[in-house]
C-alpha positions in Angstrom: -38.6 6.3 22.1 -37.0 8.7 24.4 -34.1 11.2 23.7 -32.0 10.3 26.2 -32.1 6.7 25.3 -31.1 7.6 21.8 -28.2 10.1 22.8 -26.8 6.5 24.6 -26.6 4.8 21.4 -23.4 4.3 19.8 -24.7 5.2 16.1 -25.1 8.5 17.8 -22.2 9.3 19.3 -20.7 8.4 16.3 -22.2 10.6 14.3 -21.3 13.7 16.7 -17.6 12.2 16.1 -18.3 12.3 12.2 -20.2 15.8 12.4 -17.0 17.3 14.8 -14.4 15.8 11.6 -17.3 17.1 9.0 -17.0 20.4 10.7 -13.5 20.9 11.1 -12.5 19.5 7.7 -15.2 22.2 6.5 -13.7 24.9 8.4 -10.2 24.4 8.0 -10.9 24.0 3.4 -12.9 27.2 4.1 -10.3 29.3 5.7 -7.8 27.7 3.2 -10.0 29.6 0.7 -10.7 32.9 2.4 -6.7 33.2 3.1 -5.8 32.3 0.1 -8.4 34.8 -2.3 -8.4 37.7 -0.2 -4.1 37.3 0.3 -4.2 37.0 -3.6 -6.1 40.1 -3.4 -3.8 42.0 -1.1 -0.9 41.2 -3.3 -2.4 42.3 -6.2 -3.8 45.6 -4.4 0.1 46.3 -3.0 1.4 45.6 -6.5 -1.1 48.3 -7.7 0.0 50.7 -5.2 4.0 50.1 -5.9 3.7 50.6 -9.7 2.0 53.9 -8.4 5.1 55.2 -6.6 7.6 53.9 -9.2 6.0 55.8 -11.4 5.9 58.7 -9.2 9.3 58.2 -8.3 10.1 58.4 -12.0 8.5 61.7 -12.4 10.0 63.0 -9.3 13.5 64.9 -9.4 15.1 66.2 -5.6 14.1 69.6 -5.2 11.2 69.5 -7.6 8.2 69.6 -5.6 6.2 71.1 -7.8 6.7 69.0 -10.7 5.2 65.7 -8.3 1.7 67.5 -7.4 1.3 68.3 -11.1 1.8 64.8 -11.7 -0.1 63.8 -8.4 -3.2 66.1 -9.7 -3.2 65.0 -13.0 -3.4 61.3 -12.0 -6.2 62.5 -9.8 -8.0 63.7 -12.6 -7.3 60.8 -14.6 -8.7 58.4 -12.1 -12.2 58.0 -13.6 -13.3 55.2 -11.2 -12.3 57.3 -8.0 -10.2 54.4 -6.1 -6.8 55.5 -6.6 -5.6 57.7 -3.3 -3.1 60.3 -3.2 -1.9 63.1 -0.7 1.5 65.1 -0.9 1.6 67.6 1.9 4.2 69.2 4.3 5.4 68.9 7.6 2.6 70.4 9.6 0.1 68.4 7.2 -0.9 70.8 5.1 -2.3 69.1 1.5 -0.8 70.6 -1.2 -1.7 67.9 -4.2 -4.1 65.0 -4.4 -7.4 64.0 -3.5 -7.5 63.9 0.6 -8.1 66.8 2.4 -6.2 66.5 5.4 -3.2 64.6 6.9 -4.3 61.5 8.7 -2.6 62.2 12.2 -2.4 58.5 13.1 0.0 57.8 9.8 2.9 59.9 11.2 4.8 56.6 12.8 4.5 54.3 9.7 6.8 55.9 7.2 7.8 53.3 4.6 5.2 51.1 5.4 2.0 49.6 4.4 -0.9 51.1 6.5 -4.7 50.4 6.4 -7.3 53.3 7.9 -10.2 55.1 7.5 -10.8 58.4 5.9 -13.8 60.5 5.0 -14.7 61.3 1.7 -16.4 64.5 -0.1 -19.6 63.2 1.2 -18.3 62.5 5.1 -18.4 58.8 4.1 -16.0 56.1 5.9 -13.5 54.8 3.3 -11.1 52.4 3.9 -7.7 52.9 2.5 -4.7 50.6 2.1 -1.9 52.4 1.6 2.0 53.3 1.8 3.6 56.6 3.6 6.7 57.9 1.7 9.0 60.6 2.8 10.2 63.4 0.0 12.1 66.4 0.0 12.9 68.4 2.9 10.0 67.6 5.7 7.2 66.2 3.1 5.1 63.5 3.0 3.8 61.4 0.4 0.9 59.2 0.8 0.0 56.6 -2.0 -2.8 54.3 -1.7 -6.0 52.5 -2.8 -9.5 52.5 -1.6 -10.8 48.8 -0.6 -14.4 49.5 0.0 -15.3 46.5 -2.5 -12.8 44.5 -1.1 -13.7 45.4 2.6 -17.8 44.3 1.4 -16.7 41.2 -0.1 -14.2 40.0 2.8 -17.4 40.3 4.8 -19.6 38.7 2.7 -17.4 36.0 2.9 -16.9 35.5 6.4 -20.5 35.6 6.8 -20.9 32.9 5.0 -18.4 31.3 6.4 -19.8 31.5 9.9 -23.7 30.7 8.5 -22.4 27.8 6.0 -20.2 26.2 9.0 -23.4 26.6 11.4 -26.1 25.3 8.7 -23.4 22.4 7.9 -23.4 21.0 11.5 -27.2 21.5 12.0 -27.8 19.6 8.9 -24.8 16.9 9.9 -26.1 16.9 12.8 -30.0 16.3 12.3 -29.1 14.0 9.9 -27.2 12.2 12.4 -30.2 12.3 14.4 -32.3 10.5 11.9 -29.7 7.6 11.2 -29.4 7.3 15.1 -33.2 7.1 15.3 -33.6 4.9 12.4 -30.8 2.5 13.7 -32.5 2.5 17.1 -35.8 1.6 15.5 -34.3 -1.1 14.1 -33.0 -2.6 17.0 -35.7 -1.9 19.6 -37.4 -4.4 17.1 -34.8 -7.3 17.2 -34.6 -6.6 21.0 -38.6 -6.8 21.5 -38.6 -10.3 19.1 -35.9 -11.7 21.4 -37.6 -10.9 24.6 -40.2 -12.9 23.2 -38.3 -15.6 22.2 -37.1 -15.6 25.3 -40.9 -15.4 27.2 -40.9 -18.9 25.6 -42.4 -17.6 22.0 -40.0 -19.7 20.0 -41.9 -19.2 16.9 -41.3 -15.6 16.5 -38.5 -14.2 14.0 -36.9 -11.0 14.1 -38.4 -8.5 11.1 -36.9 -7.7 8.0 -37.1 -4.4 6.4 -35.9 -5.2 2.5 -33.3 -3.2 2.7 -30.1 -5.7 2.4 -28.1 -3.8 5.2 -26.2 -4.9 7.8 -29.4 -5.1 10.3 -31.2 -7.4 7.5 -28.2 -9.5 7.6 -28.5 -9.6 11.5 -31.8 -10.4 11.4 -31.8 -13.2 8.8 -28.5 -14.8 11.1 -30.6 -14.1 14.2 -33.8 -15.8 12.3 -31.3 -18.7 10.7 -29.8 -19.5 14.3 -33.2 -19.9 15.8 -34.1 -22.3 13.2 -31.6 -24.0 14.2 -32.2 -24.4 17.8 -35.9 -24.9 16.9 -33.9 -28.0 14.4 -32.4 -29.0 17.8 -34.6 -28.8 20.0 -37.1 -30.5 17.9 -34.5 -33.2 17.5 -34.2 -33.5 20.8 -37.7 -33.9 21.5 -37.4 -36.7 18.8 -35.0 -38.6 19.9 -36.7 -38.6 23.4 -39.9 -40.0 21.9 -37.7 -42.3 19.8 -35.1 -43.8 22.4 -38.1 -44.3 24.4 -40.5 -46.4 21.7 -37.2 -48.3 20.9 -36.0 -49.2 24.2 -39.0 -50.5 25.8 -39.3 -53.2 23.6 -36.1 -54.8 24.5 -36.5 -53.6 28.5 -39.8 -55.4 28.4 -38.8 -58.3 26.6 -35.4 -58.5 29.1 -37.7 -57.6 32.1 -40.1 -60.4 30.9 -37.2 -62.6 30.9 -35.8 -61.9 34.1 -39.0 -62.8 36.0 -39.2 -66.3 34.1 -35.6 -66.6 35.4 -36.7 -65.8 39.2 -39.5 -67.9 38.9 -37.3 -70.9 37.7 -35.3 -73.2 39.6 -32.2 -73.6 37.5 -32.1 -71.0 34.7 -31.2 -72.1 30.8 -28.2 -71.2 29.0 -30.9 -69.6 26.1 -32.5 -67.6 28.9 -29.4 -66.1 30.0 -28.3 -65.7 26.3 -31.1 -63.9 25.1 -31.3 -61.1 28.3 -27.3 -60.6 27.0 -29.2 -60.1 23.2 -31.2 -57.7 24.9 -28.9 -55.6 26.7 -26.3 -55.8 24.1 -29.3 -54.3 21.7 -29.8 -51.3 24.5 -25.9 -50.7 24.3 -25.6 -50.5 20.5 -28.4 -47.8 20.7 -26.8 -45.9 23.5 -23.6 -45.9 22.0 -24.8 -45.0 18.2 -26.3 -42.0 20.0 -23.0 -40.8 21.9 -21.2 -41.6 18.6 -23.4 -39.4 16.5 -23.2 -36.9 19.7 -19.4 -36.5 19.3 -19.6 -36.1 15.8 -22.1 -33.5 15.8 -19.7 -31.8 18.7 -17.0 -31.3 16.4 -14.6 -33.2 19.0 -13.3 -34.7 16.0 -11.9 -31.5 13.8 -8.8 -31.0 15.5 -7.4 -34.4 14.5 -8.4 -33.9 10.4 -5.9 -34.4 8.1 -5.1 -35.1 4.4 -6.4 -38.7 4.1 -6.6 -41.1 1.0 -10.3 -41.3 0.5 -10.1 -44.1 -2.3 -7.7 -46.4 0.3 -10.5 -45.8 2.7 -13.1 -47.2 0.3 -11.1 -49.7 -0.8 -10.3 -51.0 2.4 -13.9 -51.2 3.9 -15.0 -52.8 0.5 -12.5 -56.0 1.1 -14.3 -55.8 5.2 -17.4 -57.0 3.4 -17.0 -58.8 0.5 -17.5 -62.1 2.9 -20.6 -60.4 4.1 -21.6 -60.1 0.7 -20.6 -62.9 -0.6 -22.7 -64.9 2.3 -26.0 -63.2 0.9 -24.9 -63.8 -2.5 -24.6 -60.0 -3.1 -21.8 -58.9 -5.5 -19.9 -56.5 -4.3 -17.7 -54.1 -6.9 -16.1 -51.4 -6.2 -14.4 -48.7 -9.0 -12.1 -46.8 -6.7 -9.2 -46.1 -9.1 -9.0 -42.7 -8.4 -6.9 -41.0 -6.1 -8.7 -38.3 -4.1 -7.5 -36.7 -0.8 -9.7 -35.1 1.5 -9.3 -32.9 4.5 -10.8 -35.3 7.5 -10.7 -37.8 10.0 -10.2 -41.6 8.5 -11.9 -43.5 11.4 -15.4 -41.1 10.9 -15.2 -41.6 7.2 -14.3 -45.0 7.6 -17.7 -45.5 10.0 -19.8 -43.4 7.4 -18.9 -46.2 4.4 -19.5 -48.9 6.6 -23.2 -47.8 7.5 -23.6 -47.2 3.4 -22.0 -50.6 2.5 -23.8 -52.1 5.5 -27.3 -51.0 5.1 -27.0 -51.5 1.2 -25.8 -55.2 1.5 -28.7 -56.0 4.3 -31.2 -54.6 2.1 -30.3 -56.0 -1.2 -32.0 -59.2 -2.0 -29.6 -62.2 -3.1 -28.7 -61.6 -6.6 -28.1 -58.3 -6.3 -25.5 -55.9 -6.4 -24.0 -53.0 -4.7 -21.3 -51.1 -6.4 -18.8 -48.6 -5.0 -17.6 -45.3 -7.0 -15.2 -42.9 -6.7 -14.3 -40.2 -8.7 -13.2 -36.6 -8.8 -15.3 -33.8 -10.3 -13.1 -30.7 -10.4 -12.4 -29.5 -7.1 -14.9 -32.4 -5.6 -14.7 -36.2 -4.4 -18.0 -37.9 -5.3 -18.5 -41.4 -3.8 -21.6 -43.2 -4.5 -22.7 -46.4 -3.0 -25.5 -48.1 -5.1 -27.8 -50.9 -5.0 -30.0 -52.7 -6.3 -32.5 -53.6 -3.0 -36.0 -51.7 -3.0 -34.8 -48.3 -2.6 -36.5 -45.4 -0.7 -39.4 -43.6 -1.9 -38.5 -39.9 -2.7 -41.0 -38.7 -0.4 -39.3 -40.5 3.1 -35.5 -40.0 1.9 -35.2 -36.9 3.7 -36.8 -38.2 6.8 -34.7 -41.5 6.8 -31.7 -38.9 7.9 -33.4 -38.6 11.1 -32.4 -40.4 14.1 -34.5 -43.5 15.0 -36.3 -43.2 11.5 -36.8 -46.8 10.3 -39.5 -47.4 7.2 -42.0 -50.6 7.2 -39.9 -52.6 5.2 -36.8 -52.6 7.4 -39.1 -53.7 10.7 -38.1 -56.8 10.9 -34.0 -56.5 10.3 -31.9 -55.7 13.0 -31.4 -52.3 13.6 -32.0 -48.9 15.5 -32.2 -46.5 12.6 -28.9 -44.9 13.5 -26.9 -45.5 10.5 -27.9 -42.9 8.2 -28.1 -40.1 10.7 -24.6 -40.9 11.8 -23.6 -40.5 7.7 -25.0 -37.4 8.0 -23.1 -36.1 10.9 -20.3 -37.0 9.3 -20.8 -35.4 6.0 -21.4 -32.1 7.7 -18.7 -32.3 10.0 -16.8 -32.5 7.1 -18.4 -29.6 5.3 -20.1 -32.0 2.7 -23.2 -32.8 1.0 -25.2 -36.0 1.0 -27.9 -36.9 -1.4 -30.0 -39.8 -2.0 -31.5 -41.0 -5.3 -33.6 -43.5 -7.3 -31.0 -46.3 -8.7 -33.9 -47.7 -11.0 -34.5 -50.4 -8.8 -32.4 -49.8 -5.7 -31.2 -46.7 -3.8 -27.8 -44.5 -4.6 -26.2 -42.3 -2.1 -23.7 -40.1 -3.1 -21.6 -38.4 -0.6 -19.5 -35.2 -2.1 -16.7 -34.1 -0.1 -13.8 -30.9 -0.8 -11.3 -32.4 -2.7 -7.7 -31.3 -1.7 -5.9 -29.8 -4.5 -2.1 -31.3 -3.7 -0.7 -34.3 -1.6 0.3 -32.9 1.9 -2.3 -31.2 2.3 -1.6 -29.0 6.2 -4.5 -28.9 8.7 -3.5 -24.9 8.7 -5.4 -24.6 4.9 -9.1 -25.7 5.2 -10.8 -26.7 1.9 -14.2 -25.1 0.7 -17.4 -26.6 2.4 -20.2 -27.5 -0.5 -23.3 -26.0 -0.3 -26.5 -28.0 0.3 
């Protein structure tokens, strides 16, 4: 990878912003603190220095000169640890008590106030001095001071640090910036590389994951769901391609077959003419199952969903068949006592039960039954149509959601093998779940849908969608 590319990289840039804030909150908490000690430390050193010339100023009477160097010397001597600065001389700058040998020349303006310089010591030795010039007497001057050497040593210590701690902050901010950048970049060079390929037309490759549960895992895994998903669709597509074909060109033939025999006569039959409508009416129920289960699967349908009565649906659709049922001598009972609202549209939901009730009434040999439930499991409607016909195996009831899927047994009822797939549309339109099971003999599908917790339900509060 090269450098440039990665200084381009927003991960980068926004660590120099984060290394620029690091830095200046680091500087601005470390200058807090130098100010702070080493003004703590002047105070302190001042306050020193004023009890020295109160107590001087005690000692000291107007016209008694002499009596202030004795004191001056004798302070002098008394100062074991040699810091303590004193200097009482005339008005040429002539010493005549303390421990500085000469007049500093460069104090003369700053009587009465604090003063820092230099000085030499016995040993010619730079010493700085903080310090206060006093006027006494008749043309004398009184200096009164400390020596900071140890201060001096640690204030630059300090800013030493200060300069190489600031420094060895950003260079480590700013390296370990580099290696998040680079790691970041690594990350998504490889998600770009797998969806050139995908794109190239390798449909089977998947974007890597790296274990780690961050947010490029979770990009990854979304990348990798949503191109099982178009490898779902496209696969579906391919499907119902195949399918539409093998279906339709029985009943093009047949109609096709039937048309020539019509040319050929001289006076065709009503039952000729009847049987081409069969056979065109047959190609239009296909065509129009598949644009239903197209809209559904479009979501055209979301923006009209409302609170609906899911047990007056049921109940409704159950009294549209119980002639139907009655015909084949199937009994038909529904337990829909329950009242269970449900965020969705009523003429989808409506469609779904009739395929259910539909397909279980055509498949259920006379004598049998179908029976209709509907009941509400905490914050979920369950509705179950069960019968008592030959059931699916386990291993095809996942494949019998597919469009065009029809087993052996149902060859030879009417049908296009629609039904169930548009149920399924349905149910995930309407962020359900839809299972089917082994009714010991028959078949039970049970639909689960988000119950709505109150009547008047608003479109503006969407219920929870169940997983599965």
């Amino acid at each position: 990878m090269r450098i440039p590319t990665l200084f381009r990289t927003s991960v980068f840039r926004l660590t120099l912003v984060y290394t620029a804030l690091f830095a200046v909150s680091a500087v601005g908490l470390l200058a807090f603190l130098y100010w702070s000690t080493f003004g703590f430390i002047d105070r302190q050193t001042n306050a020193v220095i004023e009890a020295e010339i109160n107590g001087l100023r005690e000692q000291y009477r107007p016209g008694n000169l002499q009596a202030l160097a004795d004191t001056i010397n004798e302070r002098v001597r008394n100062d074991s640890g040699g810091r303590s600065v004193y200097l009482l001389a005339d008005a040429v700058g002539t010493p005549h008590a303390g421990n500085v040998r000469y007049w500093p020349r460069e104090l003369d303006p700053f009587a009465g106030e604090w003063v820092d310089f230099t000085m030499r010591d016995e040993t010619g030795r730079e010493v700085p001095v903080r310090a206060m010039v006093l006027r006494v007497g008749f043309g004398y001057r009184l200096l009164v001071g400390r020596d900071t050497t140890e201060l001096t040593r640690v204030r630059e210590v300090f800013r030493r640090a200060l300069v190489y701690g600031t420094t060895l902050t950003l260079a480590l901010s700013l390296l370990a910036g580099l290696f998040v950048a680079r790691r970041s970049q690594r990350r998504l060079m490889e998600l770009n590389r797998t969806t050139r390929e995908i794109m190239a037309g390798d449909l089977s490759r998947r974007a890597p994951l790296a274990g780690s549960n961050d947010e490029h895992d979770e990009l990854a895994a979304n990348i990798n769901a949503m191109l099982d998903q178009i490898s779902s669709l496209l696969e579906g597509m391919r499907h119902v391609g195949d399918s539409v074909a093998h279906d339709l060109r029985g009943p093009l033939t047949r109609l096709r077959n039937r048309l020539e025999t019509m040319a050929a006569a001289e006076q065709p039959s009503r039952d000729d003419v009847a049987e081409c409508l069969q056979q065109v009416e047959q190609v239009l129920d296909t065509f129009n199952a598949l644009l239903r289960i197209a809209r559904v699967e479009s979501g055209a349908h979301r923006s009209a969903f409302a609170a609906v009565d899911l047990g007056r649906i049921v109940r409704d659709v159950a009294e549209l068949y119980v002639a139907a049922a009655e015909e084949r001598n199937v009994k038909l009972m529904c337990d829909c006592r329950a009242e269970v609202e449900v965020f969705g549209d009523r003429e989808l939901l409506a469609q779904a039960l009739t395929n259910l009730i539909d397909n279980a009434v055509k498949y259920t040999p006379a004598g049998g039954s179908v029976t209709l439930t509907l009941e509400r499991t905490a914050d979920t409607a369950v509705l179950r149509v069960a019968d008592t016909g030959p059931g699916i195996p386990a291993a095809d009831r996942e494949r019998v959601l597919q469009r065009f899927t029809r087993l052996d047994q149902a060859r030879s009822l009417p049908g296009n093998g629609l039904g169930l797939a548009l149920v399924k549309a349905v149910t995930q339109q309407h962020h359900g779940r839809l299972t089917l099971g082994d009714n010991a003999p028959g078949l039970v599908v049970t639909l689960e849908l988000p119950a709505l917790e109150q009547r008047g339900f608003s479109a503006a509060t969407q219920p929870r969608a169940l997983a599965g």
